[in-house]
N, C-alpha and C positions, 0 to 999 in steps of 0.2 A: 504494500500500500504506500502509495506517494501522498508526501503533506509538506507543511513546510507551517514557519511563523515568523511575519516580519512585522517589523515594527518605522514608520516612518511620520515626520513633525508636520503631513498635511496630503489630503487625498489623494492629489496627482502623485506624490511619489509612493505615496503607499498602495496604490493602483498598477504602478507600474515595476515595485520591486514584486505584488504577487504576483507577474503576469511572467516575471523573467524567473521565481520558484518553479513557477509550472511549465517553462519552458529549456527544459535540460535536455540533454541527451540520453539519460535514463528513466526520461519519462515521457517514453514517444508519439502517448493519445492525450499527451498536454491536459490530463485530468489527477484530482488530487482529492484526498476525502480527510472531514474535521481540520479544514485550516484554518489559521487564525491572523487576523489583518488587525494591527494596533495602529490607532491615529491621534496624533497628540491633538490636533487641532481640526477635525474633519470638514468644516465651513471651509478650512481655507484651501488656496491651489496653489501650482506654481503656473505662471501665465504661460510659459514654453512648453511644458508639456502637453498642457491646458491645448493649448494653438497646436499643434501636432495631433493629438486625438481628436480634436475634432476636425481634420482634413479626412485624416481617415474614413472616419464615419461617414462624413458628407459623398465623398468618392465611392463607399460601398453601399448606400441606402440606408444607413443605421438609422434612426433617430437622433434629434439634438441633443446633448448632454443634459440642458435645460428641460427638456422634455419629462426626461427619465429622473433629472432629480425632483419634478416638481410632482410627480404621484406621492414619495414619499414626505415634502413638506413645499407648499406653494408658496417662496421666498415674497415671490412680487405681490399677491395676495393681501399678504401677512404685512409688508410692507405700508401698506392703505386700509387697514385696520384698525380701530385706537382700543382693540379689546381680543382676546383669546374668541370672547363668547361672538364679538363679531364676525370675525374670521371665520368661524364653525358656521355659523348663522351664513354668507354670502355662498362659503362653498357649497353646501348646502343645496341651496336653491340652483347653482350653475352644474351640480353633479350628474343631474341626466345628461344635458348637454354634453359634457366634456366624457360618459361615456356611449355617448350617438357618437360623438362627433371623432373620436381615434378609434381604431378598430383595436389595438392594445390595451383600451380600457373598459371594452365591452363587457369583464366579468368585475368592474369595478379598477380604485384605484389605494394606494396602501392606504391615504391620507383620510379617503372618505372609510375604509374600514377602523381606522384610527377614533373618529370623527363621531361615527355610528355604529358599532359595533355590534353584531344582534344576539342581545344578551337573552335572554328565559323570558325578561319581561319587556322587552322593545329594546330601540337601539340604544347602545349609550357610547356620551360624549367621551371619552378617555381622555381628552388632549386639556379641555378644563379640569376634569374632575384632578388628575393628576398635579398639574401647577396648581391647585387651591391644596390636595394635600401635602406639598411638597412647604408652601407658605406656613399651614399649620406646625409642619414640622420643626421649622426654624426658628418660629415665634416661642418655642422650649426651649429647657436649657439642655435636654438629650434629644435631639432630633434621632431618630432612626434611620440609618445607614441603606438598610434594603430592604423596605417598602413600598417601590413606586415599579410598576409594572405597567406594559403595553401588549394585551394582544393581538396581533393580526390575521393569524390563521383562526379559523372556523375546525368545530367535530363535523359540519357538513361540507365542508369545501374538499371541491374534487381536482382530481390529478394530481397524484403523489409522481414526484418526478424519476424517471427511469434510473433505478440501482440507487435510491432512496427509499427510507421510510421513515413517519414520526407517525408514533403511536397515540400523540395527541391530536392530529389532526385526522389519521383515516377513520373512514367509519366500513365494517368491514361489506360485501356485500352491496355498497353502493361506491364509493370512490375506486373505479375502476381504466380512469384515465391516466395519461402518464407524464404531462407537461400541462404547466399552466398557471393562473393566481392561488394563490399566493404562495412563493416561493419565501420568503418573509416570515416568519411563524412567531416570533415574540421579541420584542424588547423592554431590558430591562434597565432600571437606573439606580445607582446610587451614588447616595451621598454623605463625603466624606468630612471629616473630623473641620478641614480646612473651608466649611460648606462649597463644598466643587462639584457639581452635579458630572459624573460619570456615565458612560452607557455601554451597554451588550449589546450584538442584537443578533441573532440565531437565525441563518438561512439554511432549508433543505438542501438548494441548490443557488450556484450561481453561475451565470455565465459573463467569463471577463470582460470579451469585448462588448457587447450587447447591453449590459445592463450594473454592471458592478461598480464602475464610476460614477455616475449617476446614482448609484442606490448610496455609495460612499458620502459622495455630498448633500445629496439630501436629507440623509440621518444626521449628516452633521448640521445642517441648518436646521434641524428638526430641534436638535441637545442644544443648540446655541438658544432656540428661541425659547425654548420652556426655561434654561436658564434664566434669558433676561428676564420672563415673565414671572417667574418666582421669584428674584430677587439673590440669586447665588451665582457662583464662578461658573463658568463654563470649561468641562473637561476633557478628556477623552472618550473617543467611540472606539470599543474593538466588536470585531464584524468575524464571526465562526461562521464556518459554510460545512456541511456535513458533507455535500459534494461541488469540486468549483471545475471548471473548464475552463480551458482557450478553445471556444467553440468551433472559430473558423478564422482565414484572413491569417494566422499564426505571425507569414510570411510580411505583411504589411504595417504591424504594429511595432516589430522588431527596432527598427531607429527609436518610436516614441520609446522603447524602453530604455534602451542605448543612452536616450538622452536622460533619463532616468539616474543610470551611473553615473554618468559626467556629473549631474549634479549635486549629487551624494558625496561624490569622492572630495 
């Protein structure tokens, strides 16, 4: 079994050092299982990598990187909000839309399952209830460290991904597809002594070029804003993938990584 753990101080490089773990010479279906991606500051990029990935993209038909991070936190959104509970309230209302209107968001999007969650007794808010617990927490004098939880995955959501399993999410007898939403299954947060809001966050699968930088910055603008909005530091995101890939293209990302190095060194 191929895996690997790197740790680097902002999305583009920590994108790009998993991308050159999964890219060795002994491991030649460029797939890897239980990996672990540490981000000291996941909101942030480096503009040259940044510029580089997405030529790629644009040249092969991917989606925009903006695209793919705004399922998991709508920066610009969230920007022209003067409230968490607004923010929830507008996406809300433009949710059918935006999933008419991409055919990648047809079986929904992480934000709106973050958002509405459908719990026993209707949907619920996570993205408030969460920053008002996290507030409770601080206004103590022993806040509690790991108590703030996100789920994304559903016991009804279908398509466990090929050479995949979570036992929280199948249901047996009915999830019988093999790819699909939500690849995302939970995050979690804590916080620490230094009040620094931290996070996890647990994917079945992921695929590199496709969707993992995107999914990198979007969690990080996700931890950045409940940060501000609770009123504590902003931390680290590390990202476990039970299975990750370099799906396809191997042969075209190779510079973005390249420049990865140079930059590191």
């Amino acid at each position: 079994m191929h895996t690997f753990s790197v740790a680097e101080k902002n999305t583009s490089l920590a994108w790009a050092a998993a991308c050159r773990a999964l890219d060795v010479k002994t491991n030649p279906g460029q797939k890897g299982f239980h990996t672990v991606v540490r981000i000291a500051d996941a909101a942030a990029e480096d503009p040259q990598v940044r510029a580089q990935f997405d030529q790629v993209r644009d040249k092969h038909g991917y989606a925009p990187i903006e695209t793919v991070a705004n399922t998991l936190f709508p920066a610009g959104l969230a920007a022209t909000c003067s409230s968490p509970e607004e923010l929830v309230h507008r996406y809300q209302e433009m949710y059918k839309s935006l999933m008419r209107i991409d055919q990648h968001n047809r079986s929904g999007t992480y934000f709106g399952r973050i958002i509405a969650y459908p719990g026993k007794k209707g949907p619920v808010d996570q993205l408030t209830t969460l920053i008002a617990r996290i507030r409770r927490q601080i206004s103590t004098k022993g806040p509690m460290s790991a108590a703030y939880e996100m789920d994304v995955a559903h016991p009804h959501d279908t398509e466990p991904e090929e050479g995949t399993w979570s036992t929280s999410v199948h249901v047996a007898g009915t999830d019988n597809k093999y790819r699909g939403f939500p690849c995302l299954s939970h995050c979690s947060f804590q916080l620490d002594r230094e009040r620094t809001l931290h996070a996890v966050a647990l994917y079945r699968s992921h695929y590199m070029v496709d969707r993992a930088y995107g999914n990198y910055l979007g969690l990080g603008r996700l931890l950045a804003y409940l940060a501000q909005q609770a009123e504590v530091r902003q931390g680290s995101l590390t990202v476990i993938a039970g299975h990750a890939q370099i799906e396809e293209h191997v042969s075209v990302i190779r510079p973005v990584i390249q420049t990865q190095m140079q930059l590191s060194a």
